[in-house]
Backbone as CSV, one residue per row, in Angstrom:
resi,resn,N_x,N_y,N_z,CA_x,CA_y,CA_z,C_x,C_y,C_z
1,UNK,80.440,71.820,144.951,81.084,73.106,145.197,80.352,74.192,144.416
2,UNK,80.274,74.924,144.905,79.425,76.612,144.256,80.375,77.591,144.036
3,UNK,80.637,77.672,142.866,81.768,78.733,142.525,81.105,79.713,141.719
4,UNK,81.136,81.089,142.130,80.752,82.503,141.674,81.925,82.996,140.388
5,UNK,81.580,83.139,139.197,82.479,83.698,138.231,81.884,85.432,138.065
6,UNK,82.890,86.256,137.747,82.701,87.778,137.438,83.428,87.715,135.727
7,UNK,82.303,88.511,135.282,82.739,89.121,134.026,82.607,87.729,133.122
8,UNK,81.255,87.115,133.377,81.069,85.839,132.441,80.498,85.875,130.489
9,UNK,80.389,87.477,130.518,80.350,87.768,129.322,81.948,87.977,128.145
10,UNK,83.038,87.832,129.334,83.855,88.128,128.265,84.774,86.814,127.850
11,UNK,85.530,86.905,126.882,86.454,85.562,126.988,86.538,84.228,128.324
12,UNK,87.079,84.779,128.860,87.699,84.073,129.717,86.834,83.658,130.843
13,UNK,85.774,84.511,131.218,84.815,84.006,132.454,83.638,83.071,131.452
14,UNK,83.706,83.403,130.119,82.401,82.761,129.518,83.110,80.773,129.768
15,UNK,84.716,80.915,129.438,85.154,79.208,129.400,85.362,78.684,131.112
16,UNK,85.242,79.780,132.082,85.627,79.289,133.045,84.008,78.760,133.525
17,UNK,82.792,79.051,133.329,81.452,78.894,133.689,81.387,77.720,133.150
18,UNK,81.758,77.351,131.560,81.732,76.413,130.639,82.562,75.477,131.578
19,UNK,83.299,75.625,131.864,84.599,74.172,132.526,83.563,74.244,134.015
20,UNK,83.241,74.352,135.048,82.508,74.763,136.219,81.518,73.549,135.779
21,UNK,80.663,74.022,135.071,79.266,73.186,134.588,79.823,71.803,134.491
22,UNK,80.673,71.710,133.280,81.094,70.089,133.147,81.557,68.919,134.168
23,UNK,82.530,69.903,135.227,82.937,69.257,136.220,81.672,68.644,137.062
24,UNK,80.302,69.075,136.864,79.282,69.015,138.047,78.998,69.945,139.019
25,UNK,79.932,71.185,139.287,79.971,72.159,139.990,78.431,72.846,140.345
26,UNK,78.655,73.757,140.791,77.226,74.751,140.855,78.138,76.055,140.289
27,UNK,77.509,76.350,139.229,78.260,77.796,138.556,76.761,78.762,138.727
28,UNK,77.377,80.215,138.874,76.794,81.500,139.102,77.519,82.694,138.603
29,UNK,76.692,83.163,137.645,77.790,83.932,136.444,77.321,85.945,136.761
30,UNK,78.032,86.712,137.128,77.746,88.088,136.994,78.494,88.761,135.913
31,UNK,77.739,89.857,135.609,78.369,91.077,134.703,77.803,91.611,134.380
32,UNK,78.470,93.063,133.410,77.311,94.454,133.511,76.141,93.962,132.843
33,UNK,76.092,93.834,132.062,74.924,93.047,130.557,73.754,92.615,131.705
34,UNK,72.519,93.380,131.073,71.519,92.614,131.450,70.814,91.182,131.415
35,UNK,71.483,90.136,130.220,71.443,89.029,130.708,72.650,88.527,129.086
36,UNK,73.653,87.125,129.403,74.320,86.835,128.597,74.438,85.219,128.877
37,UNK,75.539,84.909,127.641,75.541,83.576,128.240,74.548,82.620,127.460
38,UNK,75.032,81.204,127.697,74.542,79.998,126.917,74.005,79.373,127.867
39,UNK,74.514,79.125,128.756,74.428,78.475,130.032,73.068,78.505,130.555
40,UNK,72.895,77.234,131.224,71.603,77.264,131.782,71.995,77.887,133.759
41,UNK,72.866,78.477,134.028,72.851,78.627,135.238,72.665,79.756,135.621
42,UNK,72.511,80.060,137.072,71.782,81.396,137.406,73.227,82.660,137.203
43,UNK,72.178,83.765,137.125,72.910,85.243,136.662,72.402,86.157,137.457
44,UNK,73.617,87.044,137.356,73.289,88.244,138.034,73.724,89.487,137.527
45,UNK,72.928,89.971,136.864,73.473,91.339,136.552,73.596,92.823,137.484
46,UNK,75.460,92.723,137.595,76.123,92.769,138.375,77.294,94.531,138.360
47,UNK,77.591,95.465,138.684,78.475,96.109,138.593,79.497,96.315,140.140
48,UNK,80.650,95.972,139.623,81.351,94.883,140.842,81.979,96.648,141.520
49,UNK,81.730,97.487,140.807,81.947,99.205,141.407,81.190,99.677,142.752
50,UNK,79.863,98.448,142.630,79.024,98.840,143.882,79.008,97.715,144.816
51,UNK,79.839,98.627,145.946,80.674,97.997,147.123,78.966,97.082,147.299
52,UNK,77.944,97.624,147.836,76.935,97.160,148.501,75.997,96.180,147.476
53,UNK,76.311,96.655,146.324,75.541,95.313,145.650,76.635,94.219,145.273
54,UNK,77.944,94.688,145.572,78.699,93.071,145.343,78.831,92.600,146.355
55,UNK,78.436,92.821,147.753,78.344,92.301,148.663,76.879,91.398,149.046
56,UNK,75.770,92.073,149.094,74.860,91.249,148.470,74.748,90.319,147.237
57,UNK,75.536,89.702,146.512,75.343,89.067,145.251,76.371,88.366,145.897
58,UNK,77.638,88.023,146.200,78.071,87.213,147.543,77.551,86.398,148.598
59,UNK,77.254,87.276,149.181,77.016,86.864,150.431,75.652,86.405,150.716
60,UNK,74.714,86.329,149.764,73.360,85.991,150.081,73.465,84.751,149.393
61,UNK,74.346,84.721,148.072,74.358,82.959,147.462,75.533,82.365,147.957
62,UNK,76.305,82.974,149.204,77.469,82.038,149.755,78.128,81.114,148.669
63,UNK,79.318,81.138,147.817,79.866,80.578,147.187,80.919,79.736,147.485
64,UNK,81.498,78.897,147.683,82.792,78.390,148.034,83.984,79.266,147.364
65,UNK,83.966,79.876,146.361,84.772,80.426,145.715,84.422,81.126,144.698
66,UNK,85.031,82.418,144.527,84.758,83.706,143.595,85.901,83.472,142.672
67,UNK,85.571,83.333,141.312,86.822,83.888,140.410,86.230,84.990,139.837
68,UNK,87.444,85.885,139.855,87.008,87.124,139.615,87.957,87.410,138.257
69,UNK,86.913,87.561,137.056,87.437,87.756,135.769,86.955,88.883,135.300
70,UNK,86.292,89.688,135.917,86.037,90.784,135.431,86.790,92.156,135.882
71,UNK,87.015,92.702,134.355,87.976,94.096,134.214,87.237,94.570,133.611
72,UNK,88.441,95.754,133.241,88.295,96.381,132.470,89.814,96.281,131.438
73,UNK,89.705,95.966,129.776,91.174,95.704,129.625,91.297,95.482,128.070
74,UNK,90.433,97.604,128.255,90.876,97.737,126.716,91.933,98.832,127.566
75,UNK,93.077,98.157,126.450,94.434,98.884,127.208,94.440,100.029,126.466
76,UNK,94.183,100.258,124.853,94.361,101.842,124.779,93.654,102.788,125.262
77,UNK,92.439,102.675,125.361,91.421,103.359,125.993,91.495,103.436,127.580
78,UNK,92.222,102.969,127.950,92.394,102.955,128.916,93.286,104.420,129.845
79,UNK,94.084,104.570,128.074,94.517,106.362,128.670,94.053,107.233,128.493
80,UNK,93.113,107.189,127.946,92.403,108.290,127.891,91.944,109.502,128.921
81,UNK,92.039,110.057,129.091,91.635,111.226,130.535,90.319,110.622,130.805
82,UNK,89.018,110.395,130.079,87.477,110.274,130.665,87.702,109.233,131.023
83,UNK,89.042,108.299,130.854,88.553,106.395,131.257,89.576,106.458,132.192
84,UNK,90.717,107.663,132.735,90.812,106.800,134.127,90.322,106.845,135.165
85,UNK,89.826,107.295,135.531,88.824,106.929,136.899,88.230,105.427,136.745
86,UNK,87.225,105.311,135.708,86.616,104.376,135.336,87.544,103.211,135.088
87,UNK,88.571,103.471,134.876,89.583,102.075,135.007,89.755,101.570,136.045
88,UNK,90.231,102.178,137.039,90.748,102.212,138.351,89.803,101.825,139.120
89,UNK,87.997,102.509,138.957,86.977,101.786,139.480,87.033,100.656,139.626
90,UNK,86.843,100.026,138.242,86.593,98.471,137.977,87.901,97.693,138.487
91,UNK,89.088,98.165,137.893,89.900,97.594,138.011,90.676,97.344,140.041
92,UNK,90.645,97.945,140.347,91.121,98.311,141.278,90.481,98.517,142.758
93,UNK,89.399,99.281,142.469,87.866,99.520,143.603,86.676,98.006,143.345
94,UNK,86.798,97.746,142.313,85.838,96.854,141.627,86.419,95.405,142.463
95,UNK,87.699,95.415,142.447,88.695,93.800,142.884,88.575,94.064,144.360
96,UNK,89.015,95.378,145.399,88.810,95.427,146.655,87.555,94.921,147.069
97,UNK,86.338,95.300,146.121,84.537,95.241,147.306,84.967,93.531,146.437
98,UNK,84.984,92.884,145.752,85.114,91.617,146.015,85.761,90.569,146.702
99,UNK,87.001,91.304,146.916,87.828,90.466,148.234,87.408,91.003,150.047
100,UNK,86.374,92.068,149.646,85.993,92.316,151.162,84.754,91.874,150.951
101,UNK,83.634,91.321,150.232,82.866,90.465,150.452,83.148,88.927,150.541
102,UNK,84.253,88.464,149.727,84.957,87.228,149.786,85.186,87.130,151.293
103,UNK,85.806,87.806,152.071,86.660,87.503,153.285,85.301,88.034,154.299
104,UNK,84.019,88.789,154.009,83.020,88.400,155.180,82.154,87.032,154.968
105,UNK,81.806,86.842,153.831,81.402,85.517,153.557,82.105,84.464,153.385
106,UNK,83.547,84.256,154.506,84.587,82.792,153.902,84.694,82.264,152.949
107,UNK,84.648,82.789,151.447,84.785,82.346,150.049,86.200,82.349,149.490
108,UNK,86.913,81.520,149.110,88.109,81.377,148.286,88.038,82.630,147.234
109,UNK,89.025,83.147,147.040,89.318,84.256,146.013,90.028,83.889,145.223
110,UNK,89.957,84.062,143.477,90.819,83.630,142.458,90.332,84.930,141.575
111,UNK,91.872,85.882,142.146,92.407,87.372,140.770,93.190,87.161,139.731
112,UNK,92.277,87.626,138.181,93.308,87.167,137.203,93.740,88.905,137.263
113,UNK,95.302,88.474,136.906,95.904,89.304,136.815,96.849,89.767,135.760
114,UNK,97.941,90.447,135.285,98.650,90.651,134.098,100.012,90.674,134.422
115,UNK,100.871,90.165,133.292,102.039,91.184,133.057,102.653,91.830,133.220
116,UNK,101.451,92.845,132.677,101.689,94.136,132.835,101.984,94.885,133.767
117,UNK,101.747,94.350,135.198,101.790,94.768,136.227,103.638,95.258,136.185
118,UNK,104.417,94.200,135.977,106.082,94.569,135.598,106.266,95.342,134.550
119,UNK,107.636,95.357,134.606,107.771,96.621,133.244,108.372,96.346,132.269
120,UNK,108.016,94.863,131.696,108.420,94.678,130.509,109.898,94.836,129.771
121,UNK,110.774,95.229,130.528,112.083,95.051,130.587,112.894,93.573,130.419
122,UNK,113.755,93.818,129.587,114.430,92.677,129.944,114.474,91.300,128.960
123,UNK,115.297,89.921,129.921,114.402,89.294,128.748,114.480,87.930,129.777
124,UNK,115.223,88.380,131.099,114.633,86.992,132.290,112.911,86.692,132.013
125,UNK,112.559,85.381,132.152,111.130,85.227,132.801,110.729,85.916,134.165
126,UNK,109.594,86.839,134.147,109.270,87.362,135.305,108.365,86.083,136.336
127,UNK,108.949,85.929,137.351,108.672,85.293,138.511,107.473,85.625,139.145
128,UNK,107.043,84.911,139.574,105.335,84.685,140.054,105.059,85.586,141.163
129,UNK,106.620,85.295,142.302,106.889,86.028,143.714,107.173,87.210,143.705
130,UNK,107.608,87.886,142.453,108.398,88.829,142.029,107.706,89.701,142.649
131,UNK,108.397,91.427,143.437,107.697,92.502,143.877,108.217,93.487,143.440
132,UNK,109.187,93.152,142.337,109.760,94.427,141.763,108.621,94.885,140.252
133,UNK,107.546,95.920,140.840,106.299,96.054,139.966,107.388,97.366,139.673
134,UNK,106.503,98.009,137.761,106.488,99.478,137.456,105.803,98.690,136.356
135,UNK,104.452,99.070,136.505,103.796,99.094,135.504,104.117,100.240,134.224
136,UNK,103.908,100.245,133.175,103.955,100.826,131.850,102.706,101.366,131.397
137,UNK,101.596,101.385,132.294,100.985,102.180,131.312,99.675,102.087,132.386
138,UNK,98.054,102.515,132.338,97.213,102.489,133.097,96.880,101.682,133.601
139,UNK,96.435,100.524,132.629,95.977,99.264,132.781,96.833,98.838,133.878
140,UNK,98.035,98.484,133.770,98.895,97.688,134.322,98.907,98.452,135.911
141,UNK,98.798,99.318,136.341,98.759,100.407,137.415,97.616,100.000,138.206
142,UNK,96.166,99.867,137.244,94.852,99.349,137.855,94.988,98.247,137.830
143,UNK,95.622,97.245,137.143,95.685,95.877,138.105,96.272,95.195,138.925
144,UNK,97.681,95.986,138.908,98.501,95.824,140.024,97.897,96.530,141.214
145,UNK,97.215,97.553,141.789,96.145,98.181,142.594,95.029,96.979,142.848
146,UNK,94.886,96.008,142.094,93.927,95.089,142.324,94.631,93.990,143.210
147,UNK,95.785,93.599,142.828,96.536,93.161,142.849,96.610,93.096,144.888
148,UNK,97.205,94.539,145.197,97.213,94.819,146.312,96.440,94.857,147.273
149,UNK,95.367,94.872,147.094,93.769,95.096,147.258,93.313,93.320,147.991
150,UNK,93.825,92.450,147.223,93.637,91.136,147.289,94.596,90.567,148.804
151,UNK,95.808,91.042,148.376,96.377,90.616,149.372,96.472,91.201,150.369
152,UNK,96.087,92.355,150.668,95.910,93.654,152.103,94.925,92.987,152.989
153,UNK,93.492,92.235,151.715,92.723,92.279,152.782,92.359,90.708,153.154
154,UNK,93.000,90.330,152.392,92.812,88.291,152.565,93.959,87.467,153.003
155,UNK,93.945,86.879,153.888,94.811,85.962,154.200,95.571,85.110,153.156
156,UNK,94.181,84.727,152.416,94.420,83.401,151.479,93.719,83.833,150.429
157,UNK,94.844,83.643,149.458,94.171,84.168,147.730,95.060,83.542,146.587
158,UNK,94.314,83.259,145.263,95.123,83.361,144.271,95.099,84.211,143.793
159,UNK,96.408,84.636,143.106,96.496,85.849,142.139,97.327,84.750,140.589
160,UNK,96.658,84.883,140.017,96.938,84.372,138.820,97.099,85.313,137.612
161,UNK,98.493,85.774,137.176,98.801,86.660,136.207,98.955,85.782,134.562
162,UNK,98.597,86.230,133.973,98.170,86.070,132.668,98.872,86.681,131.208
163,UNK,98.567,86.437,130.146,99.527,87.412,129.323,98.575,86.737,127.561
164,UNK,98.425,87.560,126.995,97.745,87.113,125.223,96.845,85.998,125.116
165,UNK,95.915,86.538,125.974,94.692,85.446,125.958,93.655,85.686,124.793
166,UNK,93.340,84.368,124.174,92.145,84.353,122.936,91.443,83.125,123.685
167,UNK,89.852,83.680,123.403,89.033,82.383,123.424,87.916,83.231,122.597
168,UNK,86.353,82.111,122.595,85.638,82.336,121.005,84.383,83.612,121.470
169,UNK,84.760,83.719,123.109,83.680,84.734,122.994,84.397,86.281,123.372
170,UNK,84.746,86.805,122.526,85.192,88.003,122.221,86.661,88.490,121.504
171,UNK,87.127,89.455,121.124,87.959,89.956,120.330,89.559,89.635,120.729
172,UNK,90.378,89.188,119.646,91.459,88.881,120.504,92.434,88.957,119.026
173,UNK,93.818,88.458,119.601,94.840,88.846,118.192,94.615,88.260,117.034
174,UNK,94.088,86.580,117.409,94.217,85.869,116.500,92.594,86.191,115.760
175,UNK,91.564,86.284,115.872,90.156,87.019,115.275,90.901,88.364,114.593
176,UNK,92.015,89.233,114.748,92.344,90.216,113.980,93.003,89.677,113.748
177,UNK,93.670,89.030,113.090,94.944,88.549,112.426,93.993,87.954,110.986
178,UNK,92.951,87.088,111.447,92.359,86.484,110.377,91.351,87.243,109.598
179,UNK,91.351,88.385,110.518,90.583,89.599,109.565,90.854,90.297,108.566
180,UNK,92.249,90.833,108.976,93.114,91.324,108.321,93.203,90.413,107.114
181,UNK,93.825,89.286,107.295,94.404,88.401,106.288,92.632,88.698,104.765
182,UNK,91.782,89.131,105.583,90.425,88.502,104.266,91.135,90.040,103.267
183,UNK,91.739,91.120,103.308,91.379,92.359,102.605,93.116,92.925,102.732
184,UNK,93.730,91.830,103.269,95.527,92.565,103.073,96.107,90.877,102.799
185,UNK,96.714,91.285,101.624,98.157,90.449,101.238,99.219,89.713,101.983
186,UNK,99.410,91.278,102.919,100.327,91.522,104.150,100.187,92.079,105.166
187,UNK,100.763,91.829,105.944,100.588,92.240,107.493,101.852,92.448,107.841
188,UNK,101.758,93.551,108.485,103.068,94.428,109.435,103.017,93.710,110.864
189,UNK,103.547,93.131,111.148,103.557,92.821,113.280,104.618,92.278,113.907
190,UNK,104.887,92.906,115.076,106.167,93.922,115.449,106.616,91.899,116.376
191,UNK,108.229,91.938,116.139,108.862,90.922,116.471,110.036,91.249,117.706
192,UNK,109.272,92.532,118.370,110.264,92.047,119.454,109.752,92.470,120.967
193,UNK,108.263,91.982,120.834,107.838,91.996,122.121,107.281,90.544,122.632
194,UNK,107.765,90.171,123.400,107.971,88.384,123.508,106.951,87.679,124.769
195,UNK,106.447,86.700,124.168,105.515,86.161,125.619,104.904,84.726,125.252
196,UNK,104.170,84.263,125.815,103.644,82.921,125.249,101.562,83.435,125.561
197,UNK,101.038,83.095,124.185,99.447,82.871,124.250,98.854,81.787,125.256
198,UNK,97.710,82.250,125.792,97.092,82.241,126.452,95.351,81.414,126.240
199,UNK,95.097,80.286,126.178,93.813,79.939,125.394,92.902,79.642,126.582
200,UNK,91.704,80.522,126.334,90.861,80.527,127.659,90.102,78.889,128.199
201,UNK,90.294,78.298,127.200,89.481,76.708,127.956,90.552,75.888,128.499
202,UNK,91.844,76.281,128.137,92.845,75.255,129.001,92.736,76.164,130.365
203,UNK,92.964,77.664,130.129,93.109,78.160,131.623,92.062,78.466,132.647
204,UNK,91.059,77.662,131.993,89.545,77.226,132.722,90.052,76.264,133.278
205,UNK,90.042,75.345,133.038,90.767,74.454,133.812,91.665,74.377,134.901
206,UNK,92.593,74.848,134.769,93.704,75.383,135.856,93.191,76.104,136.876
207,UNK,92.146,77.051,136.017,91.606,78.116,137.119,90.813,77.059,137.983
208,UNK,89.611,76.515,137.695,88.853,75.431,138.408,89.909,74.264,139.719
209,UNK,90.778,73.742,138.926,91.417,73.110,139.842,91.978,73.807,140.433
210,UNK,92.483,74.756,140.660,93.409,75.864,141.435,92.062,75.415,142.905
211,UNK,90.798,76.621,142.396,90.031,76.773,143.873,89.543,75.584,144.160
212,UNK,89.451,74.245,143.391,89.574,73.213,144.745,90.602,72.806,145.688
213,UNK,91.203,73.492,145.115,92.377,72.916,146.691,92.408,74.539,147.494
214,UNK,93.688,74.223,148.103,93.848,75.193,149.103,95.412,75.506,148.763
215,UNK,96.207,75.675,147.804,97.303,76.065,147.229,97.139,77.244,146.820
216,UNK,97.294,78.085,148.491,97.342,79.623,147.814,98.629,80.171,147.399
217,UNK,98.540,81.337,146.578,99.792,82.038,146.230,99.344,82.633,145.052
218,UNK,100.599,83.757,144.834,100.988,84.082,143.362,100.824,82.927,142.400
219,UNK,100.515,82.843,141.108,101.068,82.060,140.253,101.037,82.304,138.723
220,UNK,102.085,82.236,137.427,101.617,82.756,136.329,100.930,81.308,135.307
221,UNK,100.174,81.722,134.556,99.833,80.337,133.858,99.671,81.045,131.955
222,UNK,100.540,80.397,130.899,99.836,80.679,129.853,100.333,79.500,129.836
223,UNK,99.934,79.377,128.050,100.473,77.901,127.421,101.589,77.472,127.429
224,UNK,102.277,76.281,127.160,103.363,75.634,127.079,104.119,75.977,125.776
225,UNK,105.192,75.875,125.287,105.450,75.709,124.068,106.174,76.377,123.796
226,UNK,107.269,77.406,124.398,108.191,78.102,124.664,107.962,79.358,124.204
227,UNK,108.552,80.849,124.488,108.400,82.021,124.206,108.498,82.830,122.963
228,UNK,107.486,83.068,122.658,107.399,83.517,120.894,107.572,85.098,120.794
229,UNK,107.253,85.696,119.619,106.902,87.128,119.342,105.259,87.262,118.620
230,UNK,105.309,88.282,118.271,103.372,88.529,118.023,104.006,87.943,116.538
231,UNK,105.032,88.572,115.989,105.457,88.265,114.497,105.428,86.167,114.351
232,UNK,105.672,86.015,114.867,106.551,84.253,115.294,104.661,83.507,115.351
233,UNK,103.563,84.076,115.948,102.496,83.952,116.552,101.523,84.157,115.076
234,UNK,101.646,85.148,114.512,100.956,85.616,113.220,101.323,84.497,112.089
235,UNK,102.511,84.371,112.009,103.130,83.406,111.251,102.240,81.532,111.411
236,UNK,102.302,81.610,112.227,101.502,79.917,112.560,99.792,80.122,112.331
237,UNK,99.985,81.438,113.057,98.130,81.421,112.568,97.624,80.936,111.562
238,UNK,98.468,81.744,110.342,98.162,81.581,109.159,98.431,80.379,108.299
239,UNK,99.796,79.757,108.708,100.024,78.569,108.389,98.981,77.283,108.919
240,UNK,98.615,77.863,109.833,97.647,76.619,110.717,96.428,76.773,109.875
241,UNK,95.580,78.215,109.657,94.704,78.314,108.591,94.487,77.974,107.121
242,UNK,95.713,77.944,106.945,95.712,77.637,105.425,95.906,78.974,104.199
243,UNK,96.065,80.069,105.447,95.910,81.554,104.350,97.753,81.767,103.708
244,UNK,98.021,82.586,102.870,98.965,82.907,101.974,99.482,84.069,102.351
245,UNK,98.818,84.603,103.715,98.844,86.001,103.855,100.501,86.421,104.399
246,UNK,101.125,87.235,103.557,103.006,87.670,104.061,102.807,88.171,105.232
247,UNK,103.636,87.934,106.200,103.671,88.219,107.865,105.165,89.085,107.499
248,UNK,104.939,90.536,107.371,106.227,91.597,107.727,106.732,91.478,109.319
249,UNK,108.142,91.278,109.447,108.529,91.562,110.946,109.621,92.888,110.820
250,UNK,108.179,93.498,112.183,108.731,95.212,112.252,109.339,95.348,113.935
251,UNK,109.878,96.143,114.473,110.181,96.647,115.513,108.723,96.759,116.241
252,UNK,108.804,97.548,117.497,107.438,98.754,118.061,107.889,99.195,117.162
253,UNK,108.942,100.082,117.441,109.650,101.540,116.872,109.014,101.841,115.681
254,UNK,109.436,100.922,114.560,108.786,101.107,113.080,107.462,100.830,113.309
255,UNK,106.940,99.934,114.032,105.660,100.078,113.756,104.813,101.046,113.733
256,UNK,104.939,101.622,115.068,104.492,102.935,115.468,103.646,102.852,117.026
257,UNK,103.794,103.760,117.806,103.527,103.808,119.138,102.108,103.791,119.342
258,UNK,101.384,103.119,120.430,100.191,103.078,120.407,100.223,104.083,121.361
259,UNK,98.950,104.386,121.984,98.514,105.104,123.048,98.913,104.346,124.284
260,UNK,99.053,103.014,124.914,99.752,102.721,126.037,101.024,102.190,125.440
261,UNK,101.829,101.794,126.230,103.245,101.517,126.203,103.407,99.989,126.727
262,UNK,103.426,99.107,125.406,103.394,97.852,125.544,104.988,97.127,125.585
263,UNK,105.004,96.301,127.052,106.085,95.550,127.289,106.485,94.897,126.402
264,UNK,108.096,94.998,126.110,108.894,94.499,125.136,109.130,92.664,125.424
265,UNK,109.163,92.669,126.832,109.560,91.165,127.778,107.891,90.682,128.507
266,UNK,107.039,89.806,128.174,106.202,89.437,128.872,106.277,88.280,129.215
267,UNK,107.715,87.486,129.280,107.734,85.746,129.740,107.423,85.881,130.888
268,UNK,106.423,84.826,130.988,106.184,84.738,132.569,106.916,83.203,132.822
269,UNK,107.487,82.868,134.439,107.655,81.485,134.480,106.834,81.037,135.265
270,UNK,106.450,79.722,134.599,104.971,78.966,135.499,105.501,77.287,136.028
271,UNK,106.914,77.737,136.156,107.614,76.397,137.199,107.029,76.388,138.370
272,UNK,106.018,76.946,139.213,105.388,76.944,140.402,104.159,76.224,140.393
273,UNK,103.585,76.275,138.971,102.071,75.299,138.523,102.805,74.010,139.113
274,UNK,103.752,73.624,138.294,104.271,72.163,138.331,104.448,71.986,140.059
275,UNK,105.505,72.284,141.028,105.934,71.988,141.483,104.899,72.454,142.938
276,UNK,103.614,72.611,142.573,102.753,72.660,143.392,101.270,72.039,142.874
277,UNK,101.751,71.044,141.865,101.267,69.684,141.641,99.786,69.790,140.562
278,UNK,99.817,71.492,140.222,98.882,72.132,138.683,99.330,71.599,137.702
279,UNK,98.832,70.727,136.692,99.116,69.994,135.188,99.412,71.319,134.559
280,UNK,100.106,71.509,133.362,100.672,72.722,132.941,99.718,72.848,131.889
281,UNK,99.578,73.607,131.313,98.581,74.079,130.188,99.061,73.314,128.396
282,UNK,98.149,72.695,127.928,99.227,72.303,126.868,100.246,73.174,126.082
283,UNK,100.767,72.851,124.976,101.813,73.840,123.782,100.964,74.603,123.202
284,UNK,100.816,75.742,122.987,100.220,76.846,122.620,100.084,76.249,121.230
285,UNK,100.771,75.787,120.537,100.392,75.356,118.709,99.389,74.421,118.713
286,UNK,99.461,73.576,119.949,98.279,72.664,119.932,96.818,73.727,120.273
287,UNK,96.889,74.047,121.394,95.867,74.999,121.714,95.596,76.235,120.243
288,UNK,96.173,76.584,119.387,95.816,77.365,118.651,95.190,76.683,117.304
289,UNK,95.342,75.445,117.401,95.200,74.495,115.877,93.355,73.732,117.243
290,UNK,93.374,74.196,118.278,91.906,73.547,118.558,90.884,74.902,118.563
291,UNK,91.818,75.951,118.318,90.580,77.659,118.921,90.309,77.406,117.255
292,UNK,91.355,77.386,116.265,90.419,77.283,115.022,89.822,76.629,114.640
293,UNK,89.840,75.662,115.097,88.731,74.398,115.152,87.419,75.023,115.676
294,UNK,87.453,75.662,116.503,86.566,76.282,117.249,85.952,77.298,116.130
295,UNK,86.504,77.826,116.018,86.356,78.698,114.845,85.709,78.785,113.732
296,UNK,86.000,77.042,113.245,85.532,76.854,111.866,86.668,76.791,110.906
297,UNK,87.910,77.533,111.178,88.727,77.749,110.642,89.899,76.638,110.574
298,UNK,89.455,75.716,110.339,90.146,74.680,110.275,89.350,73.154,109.750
């Protein structure tokens, strides 16, 4: 099988290329960067904004399947006046020219998606099927627009929504958490915005087995291990590390407002993995006691 990954420079497309290779696959990695990656497999440096060169980078290496991991999803910057257009590009224009080269070249489509797309209300698990969207802030606006984009123009797609993903190639809570901890005592982090982490080599996996079959749909996937807070999350880090560092639990409110407007409720439920025969992702404490392993930090 020949599966095309987007955005193989960041977290999550770098472990999905990594899981691809092992299986025996044929992996093919794009993104902006003129060349990245460990991997011995072919690249394309890629900007998924240009309808006509993501159609050529498609359709000339015919893939069985595109996962498409590339965003844009720095969320504060993301409000900025000069970055929305440029959000909405990538995010939104960037996901359409790939599902309209997907659907002229018969390629399986796999959109990671967010959260964020809902509005963080509440404290039900948000449902996979769910169409009651109001995004909170840009980001969530440009990927729910991606979102739509996927299913307008494809018959058959995954949309796979996501929520507090860390893996070792790029910036994530737990790399600031352990930063912090080298030059603060203590740490302030806010305990009442709720969700479960996300570790990019288990959801390589999932993602991979997803596009061999033909089980299309919505679906959400993080780790197992029931629904935490960032405060509840900071707390194990450190215990799992071995650091001394005091974990303060603050509100948002006290904390203080960022530039986007981050959901208070991000449970997603991923009873649809199971019962459409996807192994579930392990317990997030296990997965966080193997990223520091990864790390060194352990």
């Amino acid at each position: 099988m020949k599966i095309l990954v987007t955005g193989v420079c960041g977290q999550l497309g770098h472990d999905v290329i990594g899981e691809i290779c092992r299986r025996g696959h044929t992996a093919m990695g794009t993104d902006l960067a003129p060349q990245c990656q460990d991997f011995t497999t072919p690249y394309i440096c890629l900007d998924i904004t240009d309808k006509q060169a993501v159609e050529k980078a498609i359709c000339d290496n015919c893939p069985d399947a595109v996962i498409h991991c590339a965003a844009w999803t720095a969320v504060d910057m993301a409000e900025d006046d000069a970055n929305v257009d440029k959000v909405f590009a990538v995010n939104s224009q960037g996901t359409k020219n790939i599902a309209q080269a997907c659907k002229k070249c018969g390629a399986k489509m796999l959109y990671l998606s967010t959260d964020y797309v809902f509005s963080g209300e509440g404290t039900a698990p948000w449902q996979p099927d769910c169409k009651e969207f109001a995004p909170l802030n840009v980001y969530g606006k440009s990927k729910l627009e991606g979102e739509q984009a996927v299913s307008k123009i494809l018959d058959n797609y995954f949309i796979v929504r996501i929520a507090w993903v860390f893996g070792l190639n790029g910036n994530n809570f737990i790399k600031t958490m352990l930063r912090l901890s080298e030059n603060h005592d203590q740490i302030r982090v806010v305990n009442d915005q709720i969700g479960t982490p996300t570790y990019t080599r288990d959801l390589a996996r999932l993602l991979v087995d997803m596009v061999e079959t033909e089980k299309y749909g919505y679906y959400h996937a993080t780790n197992e291990g029931g629904y935490i807070s960032w405060y509840d999350f900071a707390v194990e880090i450190f215990a799992q590390a071995g650091r001394d560092t005091n974990v303060i639990p603050v509100s948002s409110s006290d904390y203080g407002e960022s530039k986007a407007k981050r959901p208070h409720n991000s449970r997603l439920d991923k009873s649809k993995l199971i019962k459409n025969g996807f192994a579930p992702l392990p317990i997030w404490q296990d997965a966080l006691s193997r990223y520091l392993s990864e790390l060194g930090e352990k």
